[in-house]
N, C-alpha and C positions, 0 to 999 in steps of 0.2 A: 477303350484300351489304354493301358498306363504305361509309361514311359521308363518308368523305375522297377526295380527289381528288387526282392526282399529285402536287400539289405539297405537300399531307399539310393543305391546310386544310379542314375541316369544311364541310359542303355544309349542313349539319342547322341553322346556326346561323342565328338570327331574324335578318331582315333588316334591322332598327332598332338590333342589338345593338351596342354599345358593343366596341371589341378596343384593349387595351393591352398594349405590346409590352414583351417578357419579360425585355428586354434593355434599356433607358434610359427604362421605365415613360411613357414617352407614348403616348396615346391617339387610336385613330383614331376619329373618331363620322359615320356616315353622316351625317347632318343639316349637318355641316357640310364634307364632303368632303377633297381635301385640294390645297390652293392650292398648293403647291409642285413637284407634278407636273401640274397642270389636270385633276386629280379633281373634278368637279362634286358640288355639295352632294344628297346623298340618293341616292348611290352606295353599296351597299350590301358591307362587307367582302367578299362573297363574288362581287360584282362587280367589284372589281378588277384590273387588268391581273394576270396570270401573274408578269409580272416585275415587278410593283409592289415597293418597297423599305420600309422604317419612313427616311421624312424626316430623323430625327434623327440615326439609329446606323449606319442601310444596311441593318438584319436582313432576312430574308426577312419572306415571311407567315407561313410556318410558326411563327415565334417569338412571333406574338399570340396574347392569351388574350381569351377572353369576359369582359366585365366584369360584375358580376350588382348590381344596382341596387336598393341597399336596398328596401325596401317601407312 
């Protein structure tokens, strides 16, 4: 069984996680959603529209990585 889902984003990742995009390194954070497409705040990466884009550069979703948060 596979982890990812057609659009090749991770199903498995925590839904508070932090994704910055691999291509123009900004970051999308659930907590604060994303105002430029009316992504409400605590919209979880993997809740996303299918054809959601990165705000800045246009990349897919595919192109986000998990951000792993010091400790």
């Amino acid at each position: 069984m596979t982890s990812f889902e057609n659009s090749g984003v991770r199903k498995d990742i925590a839904g508070g996680a932090r994704m910055e995009c691999g291509i123009c390194w900004i970051v999308y954070d659930p907590a604060d959603g994303d105002e430029a497409t009316q992504i409400a705040a605590g919209t979880p990466f993997a809740g996303l529209p299918e054809n959601w884009r990165c705000p800045n550069c246009d990349a897919p979703k595919s192109k986000f990585m998990a951000i792993e948060d010091d400790v």
